[in-house]
C-alpha positions as a Python dict, from the first residue, in 0.01 Angstrom:
ca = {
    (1, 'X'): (0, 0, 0),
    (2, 'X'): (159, 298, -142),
    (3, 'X'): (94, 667, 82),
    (4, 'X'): (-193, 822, -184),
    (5, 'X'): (-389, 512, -45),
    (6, 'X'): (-316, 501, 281),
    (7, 'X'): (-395, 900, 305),
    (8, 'X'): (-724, 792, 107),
    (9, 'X'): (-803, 540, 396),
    (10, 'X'): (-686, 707, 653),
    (11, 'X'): (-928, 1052, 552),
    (12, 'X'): (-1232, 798, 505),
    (13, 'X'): (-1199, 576, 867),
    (14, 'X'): (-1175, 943, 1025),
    (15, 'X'): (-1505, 1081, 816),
    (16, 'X'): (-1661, 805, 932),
    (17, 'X'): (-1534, 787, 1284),
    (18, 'X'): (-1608, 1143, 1329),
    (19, 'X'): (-1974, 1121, 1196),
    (20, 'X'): (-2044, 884, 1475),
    (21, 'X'): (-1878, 1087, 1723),
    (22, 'X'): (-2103, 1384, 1659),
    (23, 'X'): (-2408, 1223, 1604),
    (24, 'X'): (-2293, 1033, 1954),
    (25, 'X'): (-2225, 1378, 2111),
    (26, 'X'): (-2556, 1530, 1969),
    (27, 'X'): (-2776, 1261, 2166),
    (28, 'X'): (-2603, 1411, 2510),
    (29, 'X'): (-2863, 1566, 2719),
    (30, 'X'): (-2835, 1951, 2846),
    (31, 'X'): (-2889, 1963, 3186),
    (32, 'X'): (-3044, 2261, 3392),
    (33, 'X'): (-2754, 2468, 3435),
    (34, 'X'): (-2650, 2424, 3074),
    (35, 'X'): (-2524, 2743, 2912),
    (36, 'X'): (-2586, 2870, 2577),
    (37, 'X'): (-2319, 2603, 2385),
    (38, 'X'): (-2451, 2351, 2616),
    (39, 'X'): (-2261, 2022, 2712),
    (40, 'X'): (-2214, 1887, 2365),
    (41, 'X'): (-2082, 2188, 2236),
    (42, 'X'): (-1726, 2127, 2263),
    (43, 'X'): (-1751, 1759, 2159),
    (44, 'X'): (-1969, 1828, 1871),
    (45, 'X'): (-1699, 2118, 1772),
    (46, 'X'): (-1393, 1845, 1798),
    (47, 'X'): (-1563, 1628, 1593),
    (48, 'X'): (-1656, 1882, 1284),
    (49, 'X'): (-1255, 1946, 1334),
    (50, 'X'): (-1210, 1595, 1310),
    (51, 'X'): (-1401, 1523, 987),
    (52, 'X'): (-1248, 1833, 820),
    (53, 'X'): (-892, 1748, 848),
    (54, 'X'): (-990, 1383, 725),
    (55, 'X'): (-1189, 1545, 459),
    (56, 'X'): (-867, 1730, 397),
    (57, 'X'): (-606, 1434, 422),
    (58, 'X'): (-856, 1243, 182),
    (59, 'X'): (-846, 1553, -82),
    (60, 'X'): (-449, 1543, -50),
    (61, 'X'): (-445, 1201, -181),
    (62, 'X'): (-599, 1282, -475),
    (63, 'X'): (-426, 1581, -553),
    (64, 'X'): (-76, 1399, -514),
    (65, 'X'): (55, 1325, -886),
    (66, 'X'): (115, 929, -924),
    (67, 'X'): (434, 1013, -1014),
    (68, 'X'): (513, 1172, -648),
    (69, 'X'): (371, 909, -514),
    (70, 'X'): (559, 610, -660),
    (71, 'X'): (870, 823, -621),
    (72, 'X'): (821, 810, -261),
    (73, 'X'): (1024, 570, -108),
    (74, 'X'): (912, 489, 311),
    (75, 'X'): (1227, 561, 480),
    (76, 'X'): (1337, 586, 903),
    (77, 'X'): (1318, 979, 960),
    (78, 'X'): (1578, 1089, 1134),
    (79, 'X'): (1618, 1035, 1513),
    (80, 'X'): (1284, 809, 1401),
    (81, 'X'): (1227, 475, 1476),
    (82, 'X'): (1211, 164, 1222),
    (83, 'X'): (937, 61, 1452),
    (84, 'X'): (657, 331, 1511),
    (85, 'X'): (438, 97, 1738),
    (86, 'X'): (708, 26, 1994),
    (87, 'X'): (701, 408, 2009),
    (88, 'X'): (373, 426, 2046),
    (89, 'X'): (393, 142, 2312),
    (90, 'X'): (636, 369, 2475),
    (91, 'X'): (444, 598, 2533),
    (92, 'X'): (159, 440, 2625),
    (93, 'X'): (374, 311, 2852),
    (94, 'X'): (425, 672, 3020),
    (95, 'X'): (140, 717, 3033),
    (96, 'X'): (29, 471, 3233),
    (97, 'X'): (305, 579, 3472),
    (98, 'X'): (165, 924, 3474),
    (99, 'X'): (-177, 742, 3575),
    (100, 'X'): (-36, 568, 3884),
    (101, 'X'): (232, 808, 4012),
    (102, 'X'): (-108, 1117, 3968),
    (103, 'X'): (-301, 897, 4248),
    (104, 'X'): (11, 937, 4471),
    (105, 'X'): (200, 1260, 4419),
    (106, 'X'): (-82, 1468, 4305),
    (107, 'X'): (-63, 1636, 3927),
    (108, 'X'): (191, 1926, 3980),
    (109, 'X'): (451, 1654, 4057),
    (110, 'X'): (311, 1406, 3816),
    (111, 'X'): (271, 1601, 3493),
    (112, 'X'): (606, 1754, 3564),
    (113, 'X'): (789, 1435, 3577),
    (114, 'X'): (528, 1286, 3237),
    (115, 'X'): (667, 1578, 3028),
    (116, 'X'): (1029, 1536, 3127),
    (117, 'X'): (971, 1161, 3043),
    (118, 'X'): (804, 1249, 2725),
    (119, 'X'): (1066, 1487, 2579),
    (120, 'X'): (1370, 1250, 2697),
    (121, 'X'): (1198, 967, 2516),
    (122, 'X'): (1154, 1201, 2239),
    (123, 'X'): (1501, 1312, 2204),
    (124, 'X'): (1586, 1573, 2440),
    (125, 'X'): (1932, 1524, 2610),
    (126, 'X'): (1970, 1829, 2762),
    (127, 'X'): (1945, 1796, 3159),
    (128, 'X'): (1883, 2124, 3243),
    (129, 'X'): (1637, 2196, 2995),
    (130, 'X'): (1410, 1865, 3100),
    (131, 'X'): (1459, 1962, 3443),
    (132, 'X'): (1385, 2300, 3398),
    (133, 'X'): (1029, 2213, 3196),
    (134, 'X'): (968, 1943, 3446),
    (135, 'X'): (973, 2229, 3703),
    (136, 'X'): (768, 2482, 3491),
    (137, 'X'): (524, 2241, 3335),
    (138, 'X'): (375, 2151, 3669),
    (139, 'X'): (285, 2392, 3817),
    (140, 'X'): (202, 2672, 3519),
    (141, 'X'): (-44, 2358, 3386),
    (142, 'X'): (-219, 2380, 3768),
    (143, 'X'): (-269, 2731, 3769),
    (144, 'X'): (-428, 2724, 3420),
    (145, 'X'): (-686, 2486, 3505),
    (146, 'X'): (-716, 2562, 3884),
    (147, 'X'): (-787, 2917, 3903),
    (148, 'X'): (-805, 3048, 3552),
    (149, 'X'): (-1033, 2801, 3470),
    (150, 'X'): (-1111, 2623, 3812),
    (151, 'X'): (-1115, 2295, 3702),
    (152, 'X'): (-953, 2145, 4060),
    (153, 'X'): (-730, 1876, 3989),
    (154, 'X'): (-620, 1549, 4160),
    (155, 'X'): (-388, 1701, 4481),
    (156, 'X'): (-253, 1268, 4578),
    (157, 'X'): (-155, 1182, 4892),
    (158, 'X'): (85, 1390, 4939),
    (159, 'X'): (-165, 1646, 5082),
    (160, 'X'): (-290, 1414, 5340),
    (161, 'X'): (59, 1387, 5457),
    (162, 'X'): (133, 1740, 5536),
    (163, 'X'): (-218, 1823, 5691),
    (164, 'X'): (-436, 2014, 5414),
}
């Protein structure tokens, strides 16, 4: 399978994955304190996005000349991986770290430590530039979605320990 059709395939699963996501997020139910976009608003938004940049990615395929596309040869970008799904798994993998050590240490600590992770395992060397955005990262992310938008996140155990 050369890239025109996997870009054609690719642009069709998401039109069609992205028509059932709206029509799923349309059947959500306002509630009584709903405001004007109401609860499916934002869902119902991502999912037009969705279906437009498959639309898009499906028109690209089209528009590629054959001769581009049998040019193309699939190689390793560099710093890439020969094997994009034991990336993935990697990261999945983080993830799933991020999951436990957030029930423990709380998400200032936990995200801090996830994006230091991430960028290491993404390529970044540099120890004072992880450890700087590990430090940064945290606690910028809690004050976003705290008090600018006072979404209160998971605080872990480590509040219980020191008394709050």
């Amino acid at each position: 399978m050369n890239a025109q059709q996997t870009d054609r395939l690719t642009g069709l699963l998401g039109m069609a994955v992205s028509s059932v996501y709206v029509y799923q997020a349309s059947l959500i139910e306002d509630s009584l304190l709903a405001d004007a976009v109401g609860v499916a608003g934002v869902p119902i938004g991502i999912g037009y996005l969705m279906c437009l940049a498959s639309a898009l990615l499906f028109m690209k395929s089209w528009l590629k000349s054959k001769a581009e596309a049998s040019a193309e040869v699939e190689e390793v970008e560099p710093g890439g991986s020969a094997h994009p799904h034991w990336k993935a798994m990697g990261l999945l993998a983080l993830l799933l770290g991020f999951l436990l050590l957030v029930t423990i240490f709380g998400f200032i600590v936990s995200i801090g430590v996830m994006v230091a992770a991430v960028a290491y395992f993404g390529g970044a060397r540099q120890l004072k530039t992880l450890l700087w955005c590990a430090l940064i990262t945290g606690p910028a992310l809690w004050l976003s979605f705290d008090y600018a938008l006072e979404i209160h996140l998971p605080t872990g155990m480590w509040s219980q320990w020191i008394g709050k």
